[in-house]
N, C-alpha and C positions, 0 to 999 in steps of 0.2 A: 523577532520572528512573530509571523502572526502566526493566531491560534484558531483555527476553526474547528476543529478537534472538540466535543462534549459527551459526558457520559450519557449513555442511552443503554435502559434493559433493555435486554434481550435485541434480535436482528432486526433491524429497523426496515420500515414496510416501504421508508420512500428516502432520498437522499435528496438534501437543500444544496447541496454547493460541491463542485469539483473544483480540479486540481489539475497542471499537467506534472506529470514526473521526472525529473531526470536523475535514473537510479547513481548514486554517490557510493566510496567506501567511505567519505569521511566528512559526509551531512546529513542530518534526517531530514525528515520531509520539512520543506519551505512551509508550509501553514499548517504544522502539527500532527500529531499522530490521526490516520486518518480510521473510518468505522470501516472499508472496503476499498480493494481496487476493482478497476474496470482493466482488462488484460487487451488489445488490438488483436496481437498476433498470438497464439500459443508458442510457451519455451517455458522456458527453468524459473524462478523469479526466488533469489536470495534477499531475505530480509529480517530485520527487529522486528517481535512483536512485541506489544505496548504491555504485555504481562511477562516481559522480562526473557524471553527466549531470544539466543542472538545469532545472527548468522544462519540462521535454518533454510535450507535451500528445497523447494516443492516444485512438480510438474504442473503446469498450470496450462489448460483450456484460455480459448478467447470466451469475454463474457464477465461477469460479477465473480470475485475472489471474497466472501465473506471475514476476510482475516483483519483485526484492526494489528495495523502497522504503525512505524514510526522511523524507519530506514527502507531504502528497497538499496541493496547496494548494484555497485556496476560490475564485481567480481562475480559471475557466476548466476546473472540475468542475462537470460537470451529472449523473453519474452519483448516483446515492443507495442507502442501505443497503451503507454500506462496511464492510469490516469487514478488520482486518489481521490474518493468520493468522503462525502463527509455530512 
């Protein structure tokens, strides 16, 4: 797996590299836990976050999701055009 995934304080002002998504129940993200996703369409988006909460399902807006993840699963995501930024 590659890792593009790096610790960064605090909200980062600009993103170096994306990702497309395909939400999984039983893979995390292909190149690492990511610092935000970018959402296409608004829906639901269930996911791991990288500080250990699992499964947690949120309403989500299209637009910047400031959440670092490491799953977006396919049970219980109805958002689409995900993309993991990094």
């Amino acid at each position: 797996m590659a890792n593009k995934g790096r610790p960064r304080e605090g909200a980062p002002t600009r993103y170096t590299d994306a990702s497309n998504v395909t939400p999984s129940d039983v893979a995390d993200l292909g190149d690492g836990p990511c610092v935000a996703l970018l959402i296409g369409a608004a829906g639901t988006l269930t996911v791991d976050t990288v500080d250990g909460t699992s499964n947690i399902t949120l309403a989500v807006e299209a637009g910047v999701v400031p959440l670092a993840v490491s799953r977006v699963y396919a049970t219980g995501t109805t958002a689409t055009d995900i993309s993991a930024l990094y």
